[in-house]
C-alpha positions as CSV (number, residue, x, y, z in Angstrom):
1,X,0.0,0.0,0.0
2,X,3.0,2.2,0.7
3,X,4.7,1.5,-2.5
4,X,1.7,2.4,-4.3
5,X,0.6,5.7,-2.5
6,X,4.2,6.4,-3.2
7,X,4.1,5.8,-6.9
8,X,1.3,7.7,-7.2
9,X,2.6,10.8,-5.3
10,X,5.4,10.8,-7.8
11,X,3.3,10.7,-10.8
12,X,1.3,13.3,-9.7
13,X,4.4,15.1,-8.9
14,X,6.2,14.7,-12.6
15,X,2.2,16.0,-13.9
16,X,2.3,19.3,-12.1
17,X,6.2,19.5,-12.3
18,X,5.5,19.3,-16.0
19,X,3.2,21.7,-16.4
20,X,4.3,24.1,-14.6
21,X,7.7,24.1,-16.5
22,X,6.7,23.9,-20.0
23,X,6.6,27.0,-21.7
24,X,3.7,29.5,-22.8
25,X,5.7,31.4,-25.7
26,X,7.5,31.0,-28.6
27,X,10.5,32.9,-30.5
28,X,10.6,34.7,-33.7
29,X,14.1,35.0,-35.2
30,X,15.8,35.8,-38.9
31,X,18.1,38.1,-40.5
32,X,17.8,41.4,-42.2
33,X,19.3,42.0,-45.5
34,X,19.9,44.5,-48.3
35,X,17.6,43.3,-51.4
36,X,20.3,44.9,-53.6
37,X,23.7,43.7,-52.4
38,X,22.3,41.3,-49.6
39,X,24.9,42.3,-47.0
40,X,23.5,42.2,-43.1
41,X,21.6,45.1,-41.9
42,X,22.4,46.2,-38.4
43,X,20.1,48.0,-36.5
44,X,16.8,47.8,-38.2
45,X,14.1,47.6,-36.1
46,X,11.7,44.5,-35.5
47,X,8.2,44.8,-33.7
48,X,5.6,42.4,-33.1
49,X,2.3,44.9,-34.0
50,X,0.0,45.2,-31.3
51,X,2.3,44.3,-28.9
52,X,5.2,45.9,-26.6
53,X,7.4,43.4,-28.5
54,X,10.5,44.0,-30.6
55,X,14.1,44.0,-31.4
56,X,16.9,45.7,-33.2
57,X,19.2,43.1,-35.5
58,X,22.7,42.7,-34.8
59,X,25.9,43.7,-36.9
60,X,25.2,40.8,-38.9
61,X,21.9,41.1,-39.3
62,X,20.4,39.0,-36.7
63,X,17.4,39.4,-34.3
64,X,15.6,37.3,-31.7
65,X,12.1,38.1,-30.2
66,X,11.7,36.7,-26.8
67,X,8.5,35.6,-25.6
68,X,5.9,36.0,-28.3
69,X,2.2,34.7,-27.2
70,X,1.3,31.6,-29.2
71,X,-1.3,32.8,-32.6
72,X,-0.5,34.9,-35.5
73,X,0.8,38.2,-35.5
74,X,2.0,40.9,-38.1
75,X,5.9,41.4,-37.8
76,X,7.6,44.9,-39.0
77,X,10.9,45.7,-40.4
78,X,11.9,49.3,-40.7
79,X,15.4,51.2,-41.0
80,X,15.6,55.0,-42.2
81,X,16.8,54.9,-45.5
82,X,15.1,51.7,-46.2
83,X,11.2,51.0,-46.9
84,X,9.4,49.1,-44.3
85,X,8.2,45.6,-45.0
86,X,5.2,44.3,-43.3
87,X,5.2,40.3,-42.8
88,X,1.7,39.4,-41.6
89,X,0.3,35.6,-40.9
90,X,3.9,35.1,-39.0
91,X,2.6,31.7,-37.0
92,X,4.0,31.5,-33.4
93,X,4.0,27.8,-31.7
94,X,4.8,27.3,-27.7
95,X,8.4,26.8,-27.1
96,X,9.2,26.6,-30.7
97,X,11.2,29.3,-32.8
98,X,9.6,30.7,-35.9
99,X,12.3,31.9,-38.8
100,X,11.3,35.1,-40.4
101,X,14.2,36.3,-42.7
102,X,13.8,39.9,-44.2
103,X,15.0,41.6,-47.8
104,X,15.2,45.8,-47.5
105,X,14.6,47.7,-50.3
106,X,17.0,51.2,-50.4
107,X,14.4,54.1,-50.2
108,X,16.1,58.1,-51.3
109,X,15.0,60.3,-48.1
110,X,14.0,63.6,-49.4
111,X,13.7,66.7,-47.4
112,X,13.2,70.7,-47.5
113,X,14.5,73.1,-49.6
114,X,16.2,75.5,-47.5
115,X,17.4,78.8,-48.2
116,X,19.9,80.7,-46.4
């Protein structure tokens, strides 16, 4: 009877251990490139829309976005100089990373005349 009630204890105890350690988010990840040359773009900005979500790639390119809520979401790219591309349908899965690779077109910026 002991061996039993202790069996059971433990199974209960993997069952709640278990869910209370598997996850509730996913990841989103890529690179950012130039469409023209497709050399790494550092420091473009990434945001999940609708969320507080985002993140700015890397010298080489590369982002991560930690802890994206399961569904699907609309993902941005924008970098001044560059126009902004709009990804939407990007799937997010629990605990599982979703690739999302970007291609930036080179925009002219015009401004003002001035006069001095």
């Amino acid at each position: 009877m002991i061996k039993r009630t202790l069996l059971l204890l433990s199974l209960l105890f993997l069952f709640i251990t278990g869910e209370t350690f598997s996850g509730t988010t996913g990841k989103i990840a890529g690179q950012v490139l130039d469409a023209s040359t497709k050399e790494p773009l550092p420091g473009v900005n990434l945001v999940v829309a609708g969320t507080l979500l985002g993140a700015a790639t890397d010298l080489e390119g590369r982002y991560t976005i930690l802890q994206v809520p399961p569904g699907s979401h609309e993902l941005q790219a924008a970098s001044i100089g560059f126009t902004r591309v709009v990804m939407r349908d990007v799937v997010v899965r629990i605990d599982q990373t979703t690739r999302i690779d970007f291609a930036l077109t080179m925009q002219a910026i015009e401004g003002e005349e001035i006069f001095v």
